[in-house]
MIDOBA-919709 format. One record per residue (C-alpha): residue number from 1; x, y, z. Coordinates in pm, 1 decimal. Last residue first. Layout:
REM MIDOBA-919709
<rec><n>NUM</n><c1>X</c1><c2>Y</c2><c3>Z</c3></rec>
...
This chain:
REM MIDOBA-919709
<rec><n>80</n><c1>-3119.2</c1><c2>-937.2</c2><c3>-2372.1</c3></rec>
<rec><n>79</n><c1>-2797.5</c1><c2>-862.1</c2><c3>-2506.9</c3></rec>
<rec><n>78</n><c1>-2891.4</c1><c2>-498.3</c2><c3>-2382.9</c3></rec>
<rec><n>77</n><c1>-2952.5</c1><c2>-552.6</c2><c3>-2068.2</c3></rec>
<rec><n>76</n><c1>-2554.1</c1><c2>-795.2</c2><c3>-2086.0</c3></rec>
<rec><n>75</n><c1>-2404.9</c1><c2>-468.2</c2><c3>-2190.8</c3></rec>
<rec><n>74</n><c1>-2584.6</c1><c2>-208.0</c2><c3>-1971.6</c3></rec>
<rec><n>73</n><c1>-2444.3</c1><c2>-464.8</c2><c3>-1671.7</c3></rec>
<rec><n>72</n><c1>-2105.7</c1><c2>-460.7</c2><c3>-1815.5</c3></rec>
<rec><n>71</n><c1>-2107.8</c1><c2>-71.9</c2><c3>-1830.5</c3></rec>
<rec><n>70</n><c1>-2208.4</c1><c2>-79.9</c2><c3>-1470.4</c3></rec>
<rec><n>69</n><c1>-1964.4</c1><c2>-303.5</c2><c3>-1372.1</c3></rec>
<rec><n>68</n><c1>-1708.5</c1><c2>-120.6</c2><c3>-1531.5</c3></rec>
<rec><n>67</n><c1>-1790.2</c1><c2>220.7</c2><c3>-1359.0</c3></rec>
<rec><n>66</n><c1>-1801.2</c1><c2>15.7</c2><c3>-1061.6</c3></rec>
<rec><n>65</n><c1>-1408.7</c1><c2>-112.2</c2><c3>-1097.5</c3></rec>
<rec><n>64</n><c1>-1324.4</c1><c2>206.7</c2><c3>-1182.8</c3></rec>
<rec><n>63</n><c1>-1480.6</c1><c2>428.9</c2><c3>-903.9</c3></rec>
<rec><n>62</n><c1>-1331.0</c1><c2>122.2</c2><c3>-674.0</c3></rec>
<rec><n>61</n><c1>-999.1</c1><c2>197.8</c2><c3>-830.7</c3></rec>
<rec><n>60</n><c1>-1037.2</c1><c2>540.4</c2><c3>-743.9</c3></rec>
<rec><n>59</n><c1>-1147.7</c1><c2>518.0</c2><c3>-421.0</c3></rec>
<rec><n>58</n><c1>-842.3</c1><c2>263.5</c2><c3>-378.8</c3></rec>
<rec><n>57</n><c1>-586.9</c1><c2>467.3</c2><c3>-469.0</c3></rec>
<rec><n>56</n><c1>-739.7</c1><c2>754.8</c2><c3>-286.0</c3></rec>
<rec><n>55</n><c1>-666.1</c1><c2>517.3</c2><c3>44.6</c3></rec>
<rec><n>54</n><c1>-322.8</c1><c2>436.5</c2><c3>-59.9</c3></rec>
<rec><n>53</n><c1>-257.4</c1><c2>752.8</c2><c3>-56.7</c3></rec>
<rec><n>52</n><c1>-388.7</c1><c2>915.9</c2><c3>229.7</c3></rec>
<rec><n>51</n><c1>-212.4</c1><c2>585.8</c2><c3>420.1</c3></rec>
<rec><n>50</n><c1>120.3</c1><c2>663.4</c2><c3>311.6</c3></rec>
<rec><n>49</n><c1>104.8</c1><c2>965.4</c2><c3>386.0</c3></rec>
<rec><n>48</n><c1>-20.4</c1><c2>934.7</c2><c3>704.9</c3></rec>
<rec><n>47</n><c1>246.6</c1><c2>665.4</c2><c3>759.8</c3></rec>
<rec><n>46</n><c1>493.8</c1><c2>948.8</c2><c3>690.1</c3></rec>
<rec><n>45</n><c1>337.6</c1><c2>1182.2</c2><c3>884.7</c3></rec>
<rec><n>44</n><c1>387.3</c1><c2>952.8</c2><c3>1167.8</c3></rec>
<rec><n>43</n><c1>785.4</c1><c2>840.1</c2><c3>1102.7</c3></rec>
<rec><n>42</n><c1>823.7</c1><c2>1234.9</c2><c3>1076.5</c3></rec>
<rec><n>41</n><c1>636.5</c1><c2>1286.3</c2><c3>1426.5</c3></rec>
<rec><n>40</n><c1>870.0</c1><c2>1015.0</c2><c3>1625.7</c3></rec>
<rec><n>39</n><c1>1177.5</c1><c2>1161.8</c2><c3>1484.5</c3></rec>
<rec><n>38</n><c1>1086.1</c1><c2>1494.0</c2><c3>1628.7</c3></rec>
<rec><n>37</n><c1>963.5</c1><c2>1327.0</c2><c3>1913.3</c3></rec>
<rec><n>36</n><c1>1306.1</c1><c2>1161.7</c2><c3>1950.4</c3></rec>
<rec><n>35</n><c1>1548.7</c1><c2>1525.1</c2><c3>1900.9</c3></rec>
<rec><n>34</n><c1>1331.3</c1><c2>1715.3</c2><c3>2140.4</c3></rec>
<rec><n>33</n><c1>1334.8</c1><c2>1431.7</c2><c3>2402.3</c3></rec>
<rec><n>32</n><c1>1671.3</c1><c2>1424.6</c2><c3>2360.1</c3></rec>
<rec><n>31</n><c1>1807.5</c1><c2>1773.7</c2><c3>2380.0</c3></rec>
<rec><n>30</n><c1>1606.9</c1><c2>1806.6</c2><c3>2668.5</c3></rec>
<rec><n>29</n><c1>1763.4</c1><c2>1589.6</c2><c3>2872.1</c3></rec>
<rec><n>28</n><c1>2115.1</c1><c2>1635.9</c2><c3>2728.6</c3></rec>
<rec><n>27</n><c1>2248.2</c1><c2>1726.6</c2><c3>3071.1</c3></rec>
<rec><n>26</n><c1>2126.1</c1><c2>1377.9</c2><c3>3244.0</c3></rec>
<rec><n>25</n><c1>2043.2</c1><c2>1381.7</c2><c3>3618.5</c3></rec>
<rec><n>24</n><c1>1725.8</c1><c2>1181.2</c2><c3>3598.8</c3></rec>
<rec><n>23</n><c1>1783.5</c1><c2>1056.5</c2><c3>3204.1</c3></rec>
<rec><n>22</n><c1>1975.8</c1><c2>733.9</c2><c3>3346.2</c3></rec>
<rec><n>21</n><c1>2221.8</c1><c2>633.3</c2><c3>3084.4</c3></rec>
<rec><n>20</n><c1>2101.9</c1><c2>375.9</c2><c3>2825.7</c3></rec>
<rec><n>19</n><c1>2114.9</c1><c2>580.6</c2><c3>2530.5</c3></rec>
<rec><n>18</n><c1>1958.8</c1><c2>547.4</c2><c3>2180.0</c3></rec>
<rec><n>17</n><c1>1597.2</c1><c2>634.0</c2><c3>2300.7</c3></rec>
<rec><n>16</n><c1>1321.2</c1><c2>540.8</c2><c3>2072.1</c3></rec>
<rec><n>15</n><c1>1171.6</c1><c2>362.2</c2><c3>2307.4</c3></rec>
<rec><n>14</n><c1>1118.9</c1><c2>568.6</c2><c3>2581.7</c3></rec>
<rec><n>13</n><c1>903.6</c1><c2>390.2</c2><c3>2861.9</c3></rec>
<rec><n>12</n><c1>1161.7</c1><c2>410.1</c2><c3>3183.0</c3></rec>
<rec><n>11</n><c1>1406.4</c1><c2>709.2</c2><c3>3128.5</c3></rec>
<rec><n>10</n><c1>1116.8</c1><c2>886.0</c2><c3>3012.5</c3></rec>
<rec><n>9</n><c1>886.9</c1><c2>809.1</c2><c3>3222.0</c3></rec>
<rec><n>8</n><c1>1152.7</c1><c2>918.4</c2><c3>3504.7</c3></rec>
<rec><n>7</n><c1>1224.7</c1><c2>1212.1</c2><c3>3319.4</c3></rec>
<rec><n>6</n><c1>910.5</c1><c2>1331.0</c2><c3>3317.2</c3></rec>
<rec><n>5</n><c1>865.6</c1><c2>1271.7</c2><c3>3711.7</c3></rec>
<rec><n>4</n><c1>1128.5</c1><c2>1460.1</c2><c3>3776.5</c3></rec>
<rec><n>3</n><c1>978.6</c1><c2>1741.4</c2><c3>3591.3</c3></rec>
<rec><n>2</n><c1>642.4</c1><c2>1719.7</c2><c3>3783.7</c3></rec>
<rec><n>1</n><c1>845.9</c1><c2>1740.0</c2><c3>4113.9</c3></rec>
């Protein structure tokens, strides 16, 4: 029972699924969902990268961007 219910959520709330024939008596059930998830994991590790490093980009910037402040802010004290 608990594998035809699989399939049937599945068949009905896959997205990444390339076929259209009903997955409830399909031979390449398994096949499929191992092939999609596998997709579905490398698309997510990609965004993960993609976010890591656009997030150390910005910590560094931001370590930058204050260092500069700081050295403009000793600048103008001392103008003073």
């Amino acid at each position: 029972m608990k594998n035809f219910l699989d399939r049937l959520k599945w068949w009905l709330f896959q997205k990444n699924k390339d076929c259209k024939k009903c997955c409830l008596r399909c031979k390449y059930y398994k096949t499929c969902v191992i092939d999609v998830t596998a997709e579905e994991v490398e698309i997510v590790l990609s965004e993960f990268d993609k976010a890591y490093k656009e997030f150390h980009l910005t910590v560094k910037e931001r370590k930058k961007a204050l260092a500069r402040a700081i050295a403009r802010g000793l600048a103008k004290a001392l103008e003073k």
